[in-house]
N, C-alpha and C positions, 0 to 999 in steps of 0.2 A: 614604494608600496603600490600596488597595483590596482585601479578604481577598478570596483566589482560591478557586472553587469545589471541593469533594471529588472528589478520582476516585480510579477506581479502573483500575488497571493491568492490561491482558491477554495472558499470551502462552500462544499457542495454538504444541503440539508434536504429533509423530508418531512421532517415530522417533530409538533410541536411537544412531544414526549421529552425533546433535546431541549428544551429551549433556554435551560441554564447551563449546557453543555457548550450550545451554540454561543452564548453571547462570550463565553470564556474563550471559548476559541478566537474570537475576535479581535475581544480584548486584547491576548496574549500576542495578536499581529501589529497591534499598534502600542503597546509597549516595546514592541522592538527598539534598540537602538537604530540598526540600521531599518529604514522604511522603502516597503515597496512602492512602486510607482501608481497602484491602484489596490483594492482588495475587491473583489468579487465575491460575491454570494450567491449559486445558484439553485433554486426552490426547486424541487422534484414534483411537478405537479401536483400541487397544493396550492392552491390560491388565497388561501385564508393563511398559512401562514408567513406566504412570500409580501402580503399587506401587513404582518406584523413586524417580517422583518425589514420591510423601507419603512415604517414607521420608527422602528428602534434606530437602524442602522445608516438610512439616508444623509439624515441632518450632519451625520459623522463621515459623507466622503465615502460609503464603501458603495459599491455596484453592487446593487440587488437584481436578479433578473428572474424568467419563468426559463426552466427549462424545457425548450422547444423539439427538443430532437426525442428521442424513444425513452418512454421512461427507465429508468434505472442511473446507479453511478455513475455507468460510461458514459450513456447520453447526457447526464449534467457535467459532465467534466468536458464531454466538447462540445456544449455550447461555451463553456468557459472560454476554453483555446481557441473558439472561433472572435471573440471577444477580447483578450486579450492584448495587451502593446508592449509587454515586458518583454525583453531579450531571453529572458527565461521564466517559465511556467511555473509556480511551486503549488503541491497541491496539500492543502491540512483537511484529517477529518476533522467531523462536526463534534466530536467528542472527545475531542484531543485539544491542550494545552502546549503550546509552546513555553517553551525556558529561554533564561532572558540569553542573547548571543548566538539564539538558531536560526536567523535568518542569512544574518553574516557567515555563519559557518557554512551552510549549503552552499552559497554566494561562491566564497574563497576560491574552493576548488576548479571555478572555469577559468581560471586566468590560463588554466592548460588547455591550448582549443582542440586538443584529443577529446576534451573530454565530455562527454555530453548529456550528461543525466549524474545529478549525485540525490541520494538521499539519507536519512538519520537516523536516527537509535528511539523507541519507543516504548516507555516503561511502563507496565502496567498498575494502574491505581484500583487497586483490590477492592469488592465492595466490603469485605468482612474478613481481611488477611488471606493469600494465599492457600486456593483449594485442592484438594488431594488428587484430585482430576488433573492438576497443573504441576508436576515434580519441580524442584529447584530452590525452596526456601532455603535461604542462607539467614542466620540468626542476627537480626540489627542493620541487615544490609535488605533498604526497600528496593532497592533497584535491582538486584538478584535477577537472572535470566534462570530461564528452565527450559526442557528442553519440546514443549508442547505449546510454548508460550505464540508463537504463530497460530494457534487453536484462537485466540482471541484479539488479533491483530499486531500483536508486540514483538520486539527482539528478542529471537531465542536461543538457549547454546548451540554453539557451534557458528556463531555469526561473529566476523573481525571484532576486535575489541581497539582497534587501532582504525586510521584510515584505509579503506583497501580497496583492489578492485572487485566488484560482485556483478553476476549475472543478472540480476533485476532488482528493481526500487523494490518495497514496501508502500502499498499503496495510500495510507496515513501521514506520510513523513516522508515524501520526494517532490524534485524537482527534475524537470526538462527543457534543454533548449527549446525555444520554440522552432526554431529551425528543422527539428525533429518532426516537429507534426506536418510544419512544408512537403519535408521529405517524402514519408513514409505514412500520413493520414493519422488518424486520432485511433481512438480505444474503441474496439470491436465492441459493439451495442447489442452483441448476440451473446457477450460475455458478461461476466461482475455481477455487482450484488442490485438485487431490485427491493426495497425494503428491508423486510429480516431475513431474506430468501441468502443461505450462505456460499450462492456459488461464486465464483472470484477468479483469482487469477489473467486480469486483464490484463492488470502490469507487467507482470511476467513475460503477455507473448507479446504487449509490446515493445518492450525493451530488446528481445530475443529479432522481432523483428527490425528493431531499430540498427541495432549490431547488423545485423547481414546485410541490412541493405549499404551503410557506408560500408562494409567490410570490401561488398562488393561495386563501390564507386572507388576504389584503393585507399578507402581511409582506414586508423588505424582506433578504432572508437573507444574510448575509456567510460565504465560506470562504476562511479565510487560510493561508499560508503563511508559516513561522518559521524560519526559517534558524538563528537562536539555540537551535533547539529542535534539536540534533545527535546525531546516532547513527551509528555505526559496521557496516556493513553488511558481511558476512566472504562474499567469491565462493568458491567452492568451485571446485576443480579441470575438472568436469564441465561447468562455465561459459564456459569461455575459447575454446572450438571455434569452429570455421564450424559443425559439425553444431548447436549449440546454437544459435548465433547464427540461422540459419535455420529451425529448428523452434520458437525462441521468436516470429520475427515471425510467423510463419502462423498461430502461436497467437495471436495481437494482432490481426491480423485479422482471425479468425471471433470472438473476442473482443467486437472492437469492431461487427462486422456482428451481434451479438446485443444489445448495446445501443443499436445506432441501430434495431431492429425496438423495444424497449422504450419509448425515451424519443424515440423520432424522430431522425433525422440530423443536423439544426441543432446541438442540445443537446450531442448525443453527437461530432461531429466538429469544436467550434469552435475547440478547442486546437490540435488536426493538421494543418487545415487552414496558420497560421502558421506552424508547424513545420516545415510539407512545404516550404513555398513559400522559406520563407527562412533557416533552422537549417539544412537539411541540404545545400543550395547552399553556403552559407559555408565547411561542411565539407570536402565533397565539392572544392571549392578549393585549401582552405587543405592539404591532406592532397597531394592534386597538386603545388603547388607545392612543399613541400617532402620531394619526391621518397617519399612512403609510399605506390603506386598500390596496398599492399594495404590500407591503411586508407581508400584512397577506394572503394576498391572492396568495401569489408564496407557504408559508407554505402549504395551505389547498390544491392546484393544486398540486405540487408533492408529496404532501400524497398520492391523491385521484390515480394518474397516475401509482404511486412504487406499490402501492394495485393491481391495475389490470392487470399492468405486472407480481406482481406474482401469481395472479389465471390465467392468461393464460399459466404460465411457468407449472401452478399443471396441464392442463388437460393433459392426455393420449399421451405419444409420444412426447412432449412439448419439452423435457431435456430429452432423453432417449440417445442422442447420447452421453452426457457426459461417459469419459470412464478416470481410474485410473493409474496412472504410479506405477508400477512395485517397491517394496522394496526391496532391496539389500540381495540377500540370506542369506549373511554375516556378517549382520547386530548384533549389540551389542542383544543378548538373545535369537535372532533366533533357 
């Protein structure tokens, strides 16, 4: 059997609105069987609540810190990785629950040194059962995927149901080699989310960038997806609208129109593309026929919405402020 590499565990917080969110998430990392080598906490400038949580959290071994660098997710996730000594990065949100045997499952999959980022399956825990904005209820099955379910951070149809390879983590429920941020620098801080602000897609171009940069040192880079590797992903209230459901796609599309000016179109639209063409037709069907025209019609609106946030993210100026974080001179091949 082959010994699984160290990590170290990250959940980056903000706000003390989480704060039974937060300690679950915690909790749920040192329940683990297997334990990371450290768990880090990092506070989103907030200072009163980064004193509540070395007060909860210190006495218990986990690293509490301020995040130093720009506010937002990115900037707390690489003060993380600056921080860091695990051989791999894993990153939970603050509102997300691990299942007991997901830390080992993320873990498993490096013993292939192809391979260099995996992350896991994320269910959403409904505040009030599954909303009509969200198509997908399956009757007795809480863990049901739909196919909008990326609307609210979680695993949605059309995503492996086995282990496989995929273009980008999910940013609740992945890990990276640390070797990775040597390589190719951390999460663009001109990207993701800053509070409730829903724009995102950090993960995405880093992963995209992480691929091409080994692609182009001759390596052959593998990003897997672990279904075994499970978390519990809690929607809040504020989630289940039409107003959300259509201010989170236009955030997906200037989103996504800032990472196809980064990594090019190809890279950055290869997933969507299938998705467009034939996940959300099946939907958009299956939802019809059995007579839910508002859940076909949540499909067809944040198609229509994700589309024109990202021709307004392409024109001229749109995304030009996104800017790259810096590789480690010292990096493995440099």
């Amino acid at each position: 059997m082959s010994v699984l590499p160290t990590a170290s565990v990250v959940v980056c917080i903000y706000t003390e609105k989480r704060w039974f969110d937060i300690k679950a998430a915690v909790e749920s990392v040192e329940a683990q069987e297997v334990r990371p080598v450290e768990t880090i906490v990092v506070v989103d400038h907030n200072e009163r609540l980064r004193e509540r949580a070395e007060e909860e959290f210190g006495p218990r071994g986990v690293v509490v810190v301020a995040n130093e660098r720009a506010q937002g997710l990115s900037g707390a996730r690489n003060t993380a990785v600056e921080l860091a000594s695990g051989e791999v990065v894993v990153f939970l949100d603050d509102d997300a629950a691990a299942r007991p045997g997901w830390l080992g499952a993320l873990l498993a999959p490096y013993a292939d040194p192809d391979v260099i980022g995996v992350g896991g399956i994320a269910h959403p825990r409904w505040p009030d059962g599954r909303p009509r904005t969200l198509p997908g209820a399956v009757p007795g099955d809480r863990d049901a995927t739909g196919e909008l379910d990326w609307v609210v951070g979680c695993t949605y149809t059309g995503q492996p149901t086995e282990r496989a390879e995929m273009r980008n983590l999910m940013g609740c429920n992945m890990s990276l080699r640390a070797e990775v941020f040597k390589r190719v620098g951390g999460f663009a801080e001109d990207m993701g989310r800053i509070g409730k602000n829903p724009l995102g897609c950090e993960e995405t171009e880093l992963c995209i960038r992480a691929r091409q940069a080994y692609v182009a040192d001759g390596r052959s880079p593998r990003i897997l997806f672990e279904p075994k590797a499970a978390i519990d992903h809690r929607v809040s209230d504020d989630r289940v609208s039409w107003k959300y459901l259509l201010r989170r796609g236009w955030a997906e599309g200037i989103s996504k129109a800032a990472v196809s000016r980064v990594v090019g179109t190809g890279d950055s639209l290869s997933a969507e593309s299938s998705y467009t063409m034939k996940v959300l037709p099946k939907g958009v069907l299956r939802e019809a026929r059995e007579r839910n025209p508002a859940s076909a019609a949540a499909i067809v609106a944040c198609f229509g919405v994700t589309a024109a946030g990202y021709v307004r993210g392409r024109l001229p100026g749109a995304t030009a402020h996104v800017r790259l974080p810096a590789a480690d001179p010292n990096r493995p091949g440099a």
